[in-house]
N, CA and C of each residue as an Amber inpcrd file, in Angstrom:
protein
   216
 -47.6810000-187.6870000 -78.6130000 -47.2110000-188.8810000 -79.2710000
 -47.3470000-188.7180000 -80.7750000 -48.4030000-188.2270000 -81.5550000
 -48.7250000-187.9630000 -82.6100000 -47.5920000-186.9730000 -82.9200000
 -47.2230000-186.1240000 -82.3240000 -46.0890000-185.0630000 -82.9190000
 -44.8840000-185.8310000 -83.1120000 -44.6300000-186.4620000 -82.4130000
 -43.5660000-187.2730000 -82.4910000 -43.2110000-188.1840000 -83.5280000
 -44.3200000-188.7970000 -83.6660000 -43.9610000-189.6880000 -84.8810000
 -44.5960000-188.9260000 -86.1930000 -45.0660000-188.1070000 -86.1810000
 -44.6380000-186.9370000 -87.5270000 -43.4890000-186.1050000 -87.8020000
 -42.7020000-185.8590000 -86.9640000 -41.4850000-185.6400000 -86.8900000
 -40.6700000-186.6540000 -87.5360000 -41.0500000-187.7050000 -86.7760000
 -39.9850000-189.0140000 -86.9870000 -40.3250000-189.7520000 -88.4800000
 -41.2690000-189.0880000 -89.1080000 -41.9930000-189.5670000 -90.0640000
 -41.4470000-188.5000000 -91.6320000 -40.9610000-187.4160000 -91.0670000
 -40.9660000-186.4840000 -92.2100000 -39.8080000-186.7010000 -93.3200000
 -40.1100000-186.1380000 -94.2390000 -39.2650000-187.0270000 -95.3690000
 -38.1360000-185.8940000 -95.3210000 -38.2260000-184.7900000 -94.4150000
 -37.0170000-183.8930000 -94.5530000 -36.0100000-184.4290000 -93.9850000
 -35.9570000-185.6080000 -93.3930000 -34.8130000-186.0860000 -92.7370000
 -33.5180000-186.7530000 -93.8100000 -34.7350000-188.0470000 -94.3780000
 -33.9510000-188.5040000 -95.6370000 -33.7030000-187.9270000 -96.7060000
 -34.6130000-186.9950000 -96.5240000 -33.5690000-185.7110000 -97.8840000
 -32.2450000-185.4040000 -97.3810000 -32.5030000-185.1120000 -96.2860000
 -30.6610000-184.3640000 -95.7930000 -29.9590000-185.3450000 -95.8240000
 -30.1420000-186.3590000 -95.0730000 -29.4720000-187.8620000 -95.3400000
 -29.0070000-188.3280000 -96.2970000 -29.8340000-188.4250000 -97.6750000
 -29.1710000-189.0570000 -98.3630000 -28.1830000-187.7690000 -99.4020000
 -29.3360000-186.5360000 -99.2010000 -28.0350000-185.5920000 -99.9370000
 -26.4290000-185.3110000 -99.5060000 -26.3150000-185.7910000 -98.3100000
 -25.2700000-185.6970000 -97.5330000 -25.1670000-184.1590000 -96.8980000
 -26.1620000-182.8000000 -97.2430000 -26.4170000-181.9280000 -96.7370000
 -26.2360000-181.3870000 -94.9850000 -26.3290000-182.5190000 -94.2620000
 -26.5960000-182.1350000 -93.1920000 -27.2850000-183.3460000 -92.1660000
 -26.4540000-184.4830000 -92.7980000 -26.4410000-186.0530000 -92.8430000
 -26.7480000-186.3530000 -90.7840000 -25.0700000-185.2400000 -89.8640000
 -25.1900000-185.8310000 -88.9510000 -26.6700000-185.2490000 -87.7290000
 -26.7800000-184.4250000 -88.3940000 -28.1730000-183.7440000 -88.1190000
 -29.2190000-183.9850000 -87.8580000 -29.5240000-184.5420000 -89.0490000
 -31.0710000-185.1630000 -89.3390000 -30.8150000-186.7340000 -88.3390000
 -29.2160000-187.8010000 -88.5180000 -29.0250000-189.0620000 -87.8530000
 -29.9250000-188.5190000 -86.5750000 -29.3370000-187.6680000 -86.0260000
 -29.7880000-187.2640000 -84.4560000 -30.9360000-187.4050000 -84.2050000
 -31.6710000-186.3430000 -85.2300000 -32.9810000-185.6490000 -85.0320000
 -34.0730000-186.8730000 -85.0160000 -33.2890000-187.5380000 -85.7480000
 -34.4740000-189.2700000 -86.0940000 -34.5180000-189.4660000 -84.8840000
 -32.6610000-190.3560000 -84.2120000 -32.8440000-190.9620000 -83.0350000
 -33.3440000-189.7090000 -81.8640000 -33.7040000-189.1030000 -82.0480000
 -34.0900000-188.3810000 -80.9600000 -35.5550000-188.3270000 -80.7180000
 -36.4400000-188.4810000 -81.8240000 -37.5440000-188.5700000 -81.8660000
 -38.4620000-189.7580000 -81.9700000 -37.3420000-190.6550000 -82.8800000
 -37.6430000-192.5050000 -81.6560000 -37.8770000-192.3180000 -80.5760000
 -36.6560000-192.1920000 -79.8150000 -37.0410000-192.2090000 -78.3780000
 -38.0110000-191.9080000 -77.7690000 -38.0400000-190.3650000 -78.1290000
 -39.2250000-189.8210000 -77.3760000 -40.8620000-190.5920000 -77.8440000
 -40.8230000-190.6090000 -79.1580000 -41.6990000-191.4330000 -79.5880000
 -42.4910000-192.9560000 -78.3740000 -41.0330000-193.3930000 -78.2510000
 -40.8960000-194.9010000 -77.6060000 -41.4010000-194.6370000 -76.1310000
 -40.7310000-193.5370000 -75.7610000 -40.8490000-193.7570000 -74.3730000
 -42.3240000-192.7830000 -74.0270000 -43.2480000-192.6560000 -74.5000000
 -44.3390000-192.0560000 -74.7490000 -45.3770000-193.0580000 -75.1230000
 -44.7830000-194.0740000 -76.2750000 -45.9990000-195.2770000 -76.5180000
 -45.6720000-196.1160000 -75.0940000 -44.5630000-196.2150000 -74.5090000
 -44.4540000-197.5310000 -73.6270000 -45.1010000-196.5090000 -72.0800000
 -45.3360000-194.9940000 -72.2240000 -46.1230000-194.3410000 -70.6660000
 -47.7860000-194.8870000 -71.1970000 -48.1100000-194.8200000 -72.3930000
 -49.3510000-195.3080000 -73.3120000 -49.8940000-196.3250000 -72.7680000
 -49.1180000-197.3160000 -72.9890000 -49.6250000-198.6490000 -72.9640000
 -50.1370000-198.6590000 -71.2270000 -48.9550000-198.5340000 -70.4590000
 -48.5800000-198.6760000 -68.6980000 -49.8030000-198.0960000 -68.4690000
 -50.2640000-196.9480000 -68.8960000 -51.4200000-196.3500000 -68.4300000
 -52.7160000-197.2330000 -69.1070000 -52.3890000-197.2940000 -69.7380000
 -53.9270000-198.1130000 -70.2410000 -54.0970000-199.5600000 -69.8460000
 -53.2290000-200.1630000 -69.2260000 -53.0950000-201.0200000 -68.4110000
 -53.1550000-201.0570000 -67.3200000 -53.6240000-200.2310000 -66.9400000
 -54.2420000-199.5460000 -65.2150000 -52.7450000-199.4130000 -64.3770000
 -51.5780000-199.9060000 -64.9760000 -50.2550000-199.6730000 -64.0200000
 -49.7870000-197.8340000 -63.4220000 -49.0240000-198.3570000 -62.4240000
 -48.5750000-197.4630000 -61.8640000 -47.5110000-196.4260000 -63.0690000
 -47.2700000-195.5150000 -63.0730000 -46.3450000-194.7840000 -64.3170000
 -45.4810000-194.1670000 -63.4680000 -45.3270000-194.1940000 -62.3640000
 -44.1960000-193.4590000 -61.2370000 -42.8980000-193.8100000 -61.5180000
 -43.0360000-195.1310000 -61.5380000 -41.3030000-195.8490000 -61.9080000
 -41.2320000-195.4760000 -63.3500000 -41.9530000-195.6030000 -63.9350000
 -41.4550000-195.0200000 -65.4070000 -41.1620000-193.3520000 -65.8260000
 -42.0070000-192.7140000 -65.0100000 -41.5620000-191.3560000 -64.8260000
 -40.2530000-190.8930000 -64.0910000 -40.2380000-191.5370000 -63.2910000
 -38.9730000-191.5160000 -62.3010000 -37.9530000-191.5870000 -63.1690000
 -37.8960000-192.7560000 -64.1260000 -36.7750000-193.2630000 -64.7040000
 -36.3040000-192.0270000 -65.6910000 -37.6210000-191.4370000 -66.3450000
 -37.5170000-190.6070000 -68.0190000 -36.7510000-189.1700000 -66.9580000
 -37.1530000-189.0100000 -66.1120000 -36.3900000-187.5570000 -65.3880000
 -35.2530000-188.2520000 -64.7710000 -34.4760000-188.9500000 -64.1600000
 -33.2290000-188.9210000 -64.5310000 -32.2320000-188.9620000 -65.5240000
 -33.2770000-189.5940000 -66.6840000 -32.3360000-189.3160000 -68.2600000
 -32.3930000-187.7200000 -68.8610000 -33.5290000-186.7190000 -68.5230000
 -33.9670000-185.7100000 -69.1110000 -33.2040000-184.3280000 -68.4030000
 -33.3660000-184.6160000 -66.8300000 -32.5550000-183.5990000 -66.4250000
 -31.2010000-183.3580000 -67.0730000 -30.4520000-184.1280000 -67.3650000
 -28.8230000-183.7830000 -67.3430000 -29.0180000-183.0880000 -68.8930000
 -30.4300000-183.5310000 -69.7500000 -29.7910000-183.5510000 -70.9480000
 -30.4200000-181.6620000 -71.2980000 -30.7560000-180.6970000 -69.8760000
 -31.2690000-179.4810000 -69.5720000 -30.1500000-178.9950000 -69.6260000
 -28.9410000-179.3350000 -69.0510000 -28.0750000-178.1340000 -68.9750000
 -26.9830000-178.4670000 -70.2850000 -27.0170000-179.3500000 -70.8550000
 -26.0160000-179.4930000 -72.1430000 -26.1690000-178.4580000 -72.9020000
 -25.2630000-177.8930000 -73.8450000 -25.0110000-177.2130000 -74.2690000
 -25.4450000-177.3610000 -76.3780000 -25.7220000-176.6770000 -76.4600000
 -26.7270000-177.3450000 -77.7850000 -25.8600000-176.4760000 -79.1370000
């Protein structure tokens, strides 16, 4: 979780961003590391709330598999 939001935190993003360098890139790299960010604080919480994390795991591997065989 900590990697994540240092990622999502680094100022190399809005450098590329606002230089226009490599603008649609970095857009991605942000929303990509929200997410993961998000869906990492919300396994966080579920667990520290004594809940079950099955349905929430369940859910993150049907979004994660497909995104294995895309082409990068």
């Amino acid at each position: 979780m900590a990697r994540e939001l240092l990622l999502l935190e680094s100022s190399d993003w809005q450098f590329l961003i606002t230089t226009w360098s490599a603008r649609d890139y970095a857009e991605n790299r942000i929303a990509l590391h929200y997410d993961n960010f998000s869906r990492l604080y919300i396994m966080t919480n579920t667990y520290a709330n004594g809940q079950n994390l099955m349905n929430i795991l369940y859910g993150y591997i049907l979004l994660i598999v497909p995104r294995l065989f895309q082409a990068y």
